[in-house]
C-alpha positions in Angstrom: -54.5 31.0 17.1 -53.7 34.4 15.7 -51.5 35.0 12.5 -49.4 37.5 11.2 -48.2 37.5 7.8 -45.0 38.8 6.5 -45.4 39.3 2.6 -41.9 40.2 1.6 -39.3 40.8 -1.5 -36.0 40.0 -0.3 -33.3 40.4 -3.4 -30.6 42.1 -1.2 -28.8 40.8 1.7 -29.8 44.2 2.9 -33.7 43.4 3.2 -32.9 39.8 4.2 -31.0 41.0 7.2 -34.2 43.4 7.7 -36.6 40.4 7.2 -34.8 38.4 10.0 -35.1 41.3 12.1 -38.7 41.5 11.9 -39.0 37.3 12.0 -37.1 37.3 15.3 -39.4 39.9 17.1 -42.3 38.3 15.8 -41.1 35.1 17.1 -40.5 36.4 20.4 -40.8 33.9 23.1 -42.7 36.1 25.2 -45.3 36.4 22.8 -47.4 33.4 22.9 -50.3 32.3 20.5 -49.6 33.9 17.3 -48.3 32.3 14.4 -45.7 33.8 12.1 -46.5 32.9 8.2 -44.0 34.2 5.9 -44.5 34.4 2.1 -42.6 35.7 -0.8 -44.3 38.3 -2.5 -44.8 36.5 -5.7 -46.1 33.5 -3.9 -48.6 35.3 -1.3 -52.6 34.3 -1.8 -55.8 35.8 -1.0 -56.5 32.6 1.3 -53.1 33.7 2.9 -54.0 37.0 3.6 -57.7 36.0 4.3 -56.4 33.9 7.1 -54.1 36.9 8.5 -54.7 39.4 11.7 -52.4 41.0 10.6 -49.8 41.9 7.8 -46.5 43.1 7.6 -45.3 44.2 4.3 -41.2 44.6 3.0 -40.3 45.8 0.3 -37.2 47.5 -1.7 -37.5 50.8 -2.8 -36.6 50.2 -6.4 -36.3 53.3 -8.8 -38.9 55.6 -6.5 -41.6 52.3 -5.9 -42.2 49.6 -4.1 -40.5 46.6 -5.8 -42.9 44.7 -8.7 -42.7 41.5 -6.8 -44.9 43.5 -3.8 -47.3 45.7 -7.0 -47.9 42.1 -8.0 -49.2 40.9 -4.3 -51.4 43.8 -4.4 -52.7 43.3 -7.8 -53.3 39.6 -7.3 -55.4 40.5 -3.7 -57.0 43.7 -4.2 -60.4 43.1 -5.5 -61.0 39.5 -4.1 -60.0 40.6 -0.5 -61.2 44.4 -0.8 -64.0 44.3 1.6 -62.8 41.6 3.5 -59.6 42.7 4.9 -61.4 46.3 5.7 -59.2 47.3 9.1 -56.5 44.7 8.8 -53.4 46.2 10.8 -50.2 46.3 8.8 -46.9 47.3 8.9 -44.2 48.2 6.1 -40.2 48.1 6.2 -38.7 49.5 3.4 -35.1 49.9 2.2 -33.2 52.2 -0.5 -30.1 52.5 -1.6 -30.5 56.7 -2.0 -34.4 56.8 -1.2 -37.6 55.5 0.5 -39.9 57.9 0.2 -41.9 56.6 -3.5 -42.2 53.2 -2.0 -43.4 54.1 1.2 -45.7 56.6 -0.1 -47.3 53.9 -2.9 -47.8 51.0 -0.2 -49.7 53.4 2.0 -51.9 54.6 -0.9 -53.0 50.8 -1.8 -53.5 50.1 1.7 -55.9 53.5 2.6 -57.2 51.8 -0.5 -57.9 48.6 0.8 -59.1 50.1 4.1 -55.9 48.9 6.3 -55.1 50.0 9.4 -51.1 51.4 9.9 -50.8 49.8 12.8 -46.7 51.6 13.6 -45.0 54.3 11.1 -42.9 52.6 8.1 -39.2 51.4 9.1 -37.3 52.7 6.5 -33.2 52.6 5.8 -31.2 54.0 3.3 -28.4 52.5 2.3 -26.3 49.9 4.9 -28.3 49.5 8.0 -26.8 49.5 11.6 -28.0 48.8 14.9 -31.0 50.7 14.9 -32.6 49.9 12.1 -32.1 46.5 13.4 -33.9 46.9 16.6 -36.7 49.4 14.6 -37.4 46.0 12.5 -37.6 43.4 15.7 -39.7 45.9 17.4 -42.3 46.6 14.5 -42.3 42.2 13.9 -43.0 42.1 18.2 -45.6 44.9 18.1 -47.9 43.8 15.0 -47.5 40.4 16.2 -49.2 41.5 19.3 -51.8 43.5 17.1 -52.5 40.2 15.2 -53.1 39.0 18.5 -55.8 41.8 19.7 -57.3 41.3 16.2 -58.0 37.9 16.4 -59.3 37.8 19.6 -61.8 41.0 19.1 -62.7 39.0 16.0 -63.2 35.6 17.8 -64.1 36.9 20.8 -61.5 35.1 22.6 -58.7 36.4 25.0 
């Protein structure tokens, strides 16, 4: 079975709201043979994201960066996964209360670093978030779930 891993910092109800966004299109019942593993930042592993086909990463933008739970993710996998994780699709929510653009920008950096793959551009909001930045959130969870999918099965040569 494939998995897709949501590595998240959720302090606001803002980002939780985004997180269940994501969750619910990543759960979609039409999508069948991928499972959804979600970790707190803080508590994400290498053997967690070893065992991924893909990632999605949420963060808050707090004061221009991503948030130091997410920093601390990244510093706890780099070097053990570094090579191992080389094209690993991801995809990155984000929210601000005045700005994305630091956290955005520092999550893409690690992850050219790491040799990821952005699988969709970053869903970012800005202050409250409505409608479409609801939908934007479902729709990245549905589409990397179904890139966790193609992953595994290129990598396992199943389909």
């Amino acid at each position: 079975m494939a998995r897709l891993l949501i590595v998240h910092h959720t302090p606001s109800p803002t980002t939780q709201s985004m997180l269940e966004a994501v969750l619910e299109g990543a759960r979609n019942d039409e999508i069948e043979g991928v499972e959804v593993v979600t970790s707190p930042a803080l508590a994400a592993t290498v053997p967690d994201l070893l065992a991924a086909d893909a990632v999605i990463l949420g963060t808050p933008a707090n004061i221009g960066y991503m948030s130091g739970a997410l920093k601390h993710f990244f510093d706890t996998v780099y070097y053990p996964c570094l090579t191992d994780t080389t094209g690993l699709p991801y995809a990155l929510y984000a929210h601000g209360n005045s700005d994305t653009t630091g956290a955005v920008r520092a999550v893409e950096s690690i992850t050219k670093g790491m040799g990821w793959s952005r699988h969709r551009p970053p869903v970012t909001a800005v202050g409250d978030i409505g409608r479409e930045e609801s939908e934007a959130c479902w729709e990245l969870g549905a589409v990397t779930a179904l890139a966790a999918l193609e992953r595994h099965e290129e990598r396992t040569g199943k389909s």
